[in-house]
Every structure is written in C-alpha cells, then in structure tokens.
C-alpha positions in Angstrom: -5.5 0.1 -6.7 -3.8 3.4 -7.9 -5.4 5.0 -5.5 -3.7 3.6 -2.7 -0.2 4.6 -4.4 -1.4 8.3 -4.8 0.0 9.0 -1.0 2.9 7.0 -1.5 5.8 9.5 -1.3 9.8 8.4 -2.4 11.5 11.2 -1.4 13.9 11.1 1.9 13.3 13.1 5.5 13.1 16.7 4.3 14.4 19.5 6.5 10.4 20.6 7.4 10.4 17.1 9.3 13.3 17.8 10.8 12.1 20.9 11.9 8.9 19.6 13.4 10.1 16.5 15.1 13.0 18.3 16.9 10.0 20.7 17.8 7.5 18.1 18.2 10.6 16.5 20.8 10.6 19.6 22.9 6.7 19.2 23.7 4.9 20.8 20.7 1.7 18.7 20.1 0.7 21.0 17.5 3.7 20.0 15.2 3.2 16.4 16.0 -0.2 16.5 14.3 1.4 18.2 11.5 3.4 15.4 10.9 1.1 13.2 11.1 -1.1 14.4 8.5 2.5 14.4 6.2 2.8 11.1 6.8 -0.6 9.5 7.2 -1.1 8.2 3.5 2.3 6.8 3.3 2.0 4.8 6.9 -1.2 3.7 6.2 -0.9 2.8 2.6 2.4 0.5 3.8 -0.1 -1.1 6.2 -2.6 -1.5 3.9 -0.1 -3.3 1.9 1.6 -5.8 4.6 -2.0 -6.7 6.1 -4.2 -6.8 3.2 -6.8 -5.4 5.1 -8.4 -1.8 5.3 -9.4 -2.4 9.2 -6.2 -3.6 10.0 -4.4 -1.6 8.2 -6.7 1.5 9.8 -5.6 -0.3 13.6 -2.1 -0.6 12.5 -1.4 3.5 11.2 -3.2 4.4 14.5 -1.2 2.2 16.8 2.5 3.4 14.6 1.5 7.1 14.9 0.7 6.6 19.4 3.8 4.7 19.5 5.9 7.1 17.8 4.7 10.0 19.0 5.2 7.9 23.0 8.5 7.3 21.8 9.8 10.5 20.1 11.7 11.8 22.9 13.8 9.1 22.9 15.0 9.1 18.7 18.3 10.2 18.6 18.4 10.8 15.1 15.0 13.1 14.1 17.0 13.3 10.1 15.5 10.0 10.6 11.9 10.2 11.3 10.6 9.1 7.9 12.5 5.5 7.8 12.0 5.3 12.2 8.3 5.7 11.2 8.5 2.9 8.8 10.2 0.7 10.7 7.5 1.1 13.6 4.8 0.1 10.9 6.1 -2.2 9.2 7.3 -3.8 13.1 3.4 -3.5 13.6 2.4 -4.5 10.9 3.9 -8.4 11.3 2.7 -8.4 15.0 -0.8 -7.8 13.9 -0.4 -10.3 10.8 1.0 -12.9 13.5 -1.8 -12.6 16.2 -4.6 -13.3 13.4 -2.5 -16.1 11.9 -1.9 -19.7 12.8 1.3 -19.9 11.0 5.0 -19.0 13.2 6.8 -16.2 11.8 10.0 -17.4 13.8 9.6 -20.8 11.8 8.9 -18.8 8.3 12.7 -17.0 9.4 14.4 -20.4 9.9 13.7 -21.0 6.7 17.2 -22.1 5.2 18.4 -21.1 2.0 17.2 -23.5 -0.2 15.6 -21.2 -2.2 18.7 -18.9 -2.9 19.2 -18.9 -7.0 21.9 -20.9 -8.1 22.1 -19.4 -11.7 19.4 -17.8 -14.6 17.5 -14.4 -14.5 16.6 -12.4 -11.7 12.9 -12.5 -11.1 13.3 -8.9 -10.0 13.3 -8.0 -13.8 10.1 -9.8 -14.9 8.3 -8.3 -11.5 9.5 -4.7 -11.2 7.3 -2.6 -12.2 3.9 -4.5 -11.9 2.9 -3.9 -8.2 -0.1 -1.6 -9.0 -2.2 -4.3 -11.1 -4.8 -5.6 -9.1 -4.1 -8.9 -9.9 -0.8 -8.7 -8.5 -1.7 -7.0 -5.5 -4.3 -10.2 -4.9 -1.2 -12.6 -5.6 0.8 -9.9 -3.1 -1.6 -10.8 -0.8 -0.7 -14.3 -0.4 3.4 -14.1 -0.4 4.3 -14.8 3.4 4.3 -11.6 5.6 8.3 -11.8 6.1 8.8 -11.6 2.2 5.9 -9.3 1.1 6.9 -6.5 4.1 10.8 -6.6 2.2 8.5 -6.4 -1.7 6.5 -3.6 -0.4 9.9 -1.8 1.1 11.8 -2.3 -1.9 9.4 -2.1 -5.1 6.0 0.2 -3.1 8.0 2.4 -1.1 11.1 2.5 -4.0 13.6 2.0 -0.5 17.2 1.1 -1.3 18.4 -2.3 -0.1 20.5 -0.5 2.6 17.6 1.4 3.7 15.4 -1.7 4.1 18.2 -3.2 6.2 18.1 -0.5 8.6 14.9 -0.3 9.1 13.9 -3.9 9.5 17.4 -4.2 11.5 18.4 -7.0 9.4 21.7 -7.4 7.5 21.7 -6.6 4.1 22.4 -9.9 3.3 18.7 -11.0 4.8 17.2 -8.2 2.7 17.9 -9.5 -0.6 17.2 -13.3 0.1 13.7 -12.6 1.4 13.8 -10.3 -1.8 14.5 -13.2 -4.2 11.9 -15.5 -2.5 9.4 -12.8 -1.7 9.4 -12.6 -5.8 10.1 -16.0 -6.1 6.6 -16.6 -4.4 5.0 -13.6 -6.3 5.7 -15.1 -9.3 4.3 -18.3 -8.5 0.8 -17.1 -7.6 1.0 -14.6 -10.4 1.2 -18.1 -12.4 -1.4 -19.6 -10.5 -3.5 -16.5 -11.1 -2.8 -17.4 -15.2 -0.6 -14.1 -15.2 2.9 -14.7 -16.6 5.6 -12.5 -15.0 
C-alpha cells in the first residue's frame, strides 16, 4: 500500500501549472502532456482509491485526463487546475462506481441525519492517521462511495474541508457529515476486521 501514496502530492497549484495550462489553453499539446505526467500519480492514485480497483481506476485517470484536457478552454480559473482536476476524478470516479453497482447513490444522499453525533469523541482522532495500513484500506474499501470519496479527499489527499466543498460542489456543511459517517463506517469494519480504531 505505500506505494500507492508515493505519488500522492499535498501541495497547492504551483505557478509551473499555471504556466502550462494557460499555455496548454492557447493550443499547446505539448504542455498538456506535461501536465499530465505531473499529475498522473496523484489522479490515478485518487481513483485507485474511490474504486478499489486497478482497472477501473486505470479507465477512470484516462477518461479525467480526455475530459479535462476537452474541457480546458473553458476553466476560467487555470490557479485552479489541481483541485478542477480532482473534482473531474473524483465526479468520475462515482459514475463508474454507480454503473457497476446495484445500489442508488441518490438514495445513499437522502440519507437523513441520523447518524450526526450527538455528543463523545470525534472518530476523526482514533482514524487519522491510519489510511496506509492495508487493513484499513480493505475496510476503506467497503465504506459507501459518497463517504469514502470525502475520507480519501480529506485524510489521502490532506484537502481542507473548504477545499473538498468546492470541489465536490457541496456545502461545507455536507462535507463534514459524510466525514463523520464516512469514519463512522470505517470504524465499524475496522471492528469487524478485529482492528480497534
């Protein structure tokens, strides 16, 4: 598993990016590719992460990189190609996981708020920190798409709250309750899996 973190980089849009989309906007394939390659183990290792699997995962990071560079023209804001990118495959990402599964991700959102936490500790401290053991990335596996694509945004990718928001266009608000029973649910196959968070 640590290999998949290795291309996992935390660090915002840099000015390079910014460089190379606005040139990659003004019809400079060259500097597309190159942007590409910056960003392949990141977009890849999300999708890797919200499907759970490598082929998937493989059709997803090709499909985000066509669709952004189709769309490219058309961002308005190239500071913001690194969370834009995101957005697109993590967007992907849940399509894909919905076509292959029998279970409605509109009825997974209409979820009410049953599980919001009335009082105690925040899961978030027993969890942080743990997403890289293997055992935790099988229990990952199994959290509903919805709530693991806001875990793998907020404790893989190390994205602010208000970052997430944006890019899954959600309030902030949504963020942290599908945080709380994203980790809610971790937690409880991490006990299945006789791992105690």
């Amino acid at each position: 598993m640590p290999g998949l973190m290795a291309g996992i980089s935390r660090t915002a849009d840099t000015s390079p990016d910014l460089n190379l989309v606005r040139r990659s906007q003004q019809g400079d394939t060259r500097t597309f590719g190159e942007l590409v390659r910056r960003h392949q183990d990141r977009v890849y290792n999300l999708a890797l992460r919200m499907t759970a699997d490598r082929d998937l995962a493989a059709d997803v990071t090709q499909d985000a990189f066509l669709r952004a560079f189709r769309s490219l023209p058309k961002l308005r804001q190239p500071e913001r190609f690194g969370s834009w990118l995101l957005k697109i495959v993590s967007n992907l990402s849940l399509d894909a996981l919905a076509a292959r599964s029998t279970v409605s991700l509109d009825a997974l959102m209409e979820e009410g708020d049953e599980f919001l936490p009335v009082s105690g500790s925040d899961p978030a401290d027993q969890i942080e920190g743990i997403l890289s053991d293997e055992a935790v990335a099988a229990a990952l596996k199994r959290v509903q798409p919805v709530y693991r694509q806001v875990l793998v945004l907020r404790h893989i990718e190390d994205l602010p709250y208000e970052q997430i928001a944006e890019i899954l266009d959600i309030p902030l608000g949504t963020v942290k309750t599908r945080l709380f029973r994203g980790r809610e649910q971790l937690r409880q196959f991490l006990t299945e899996g006789g791992i105690t968070p």
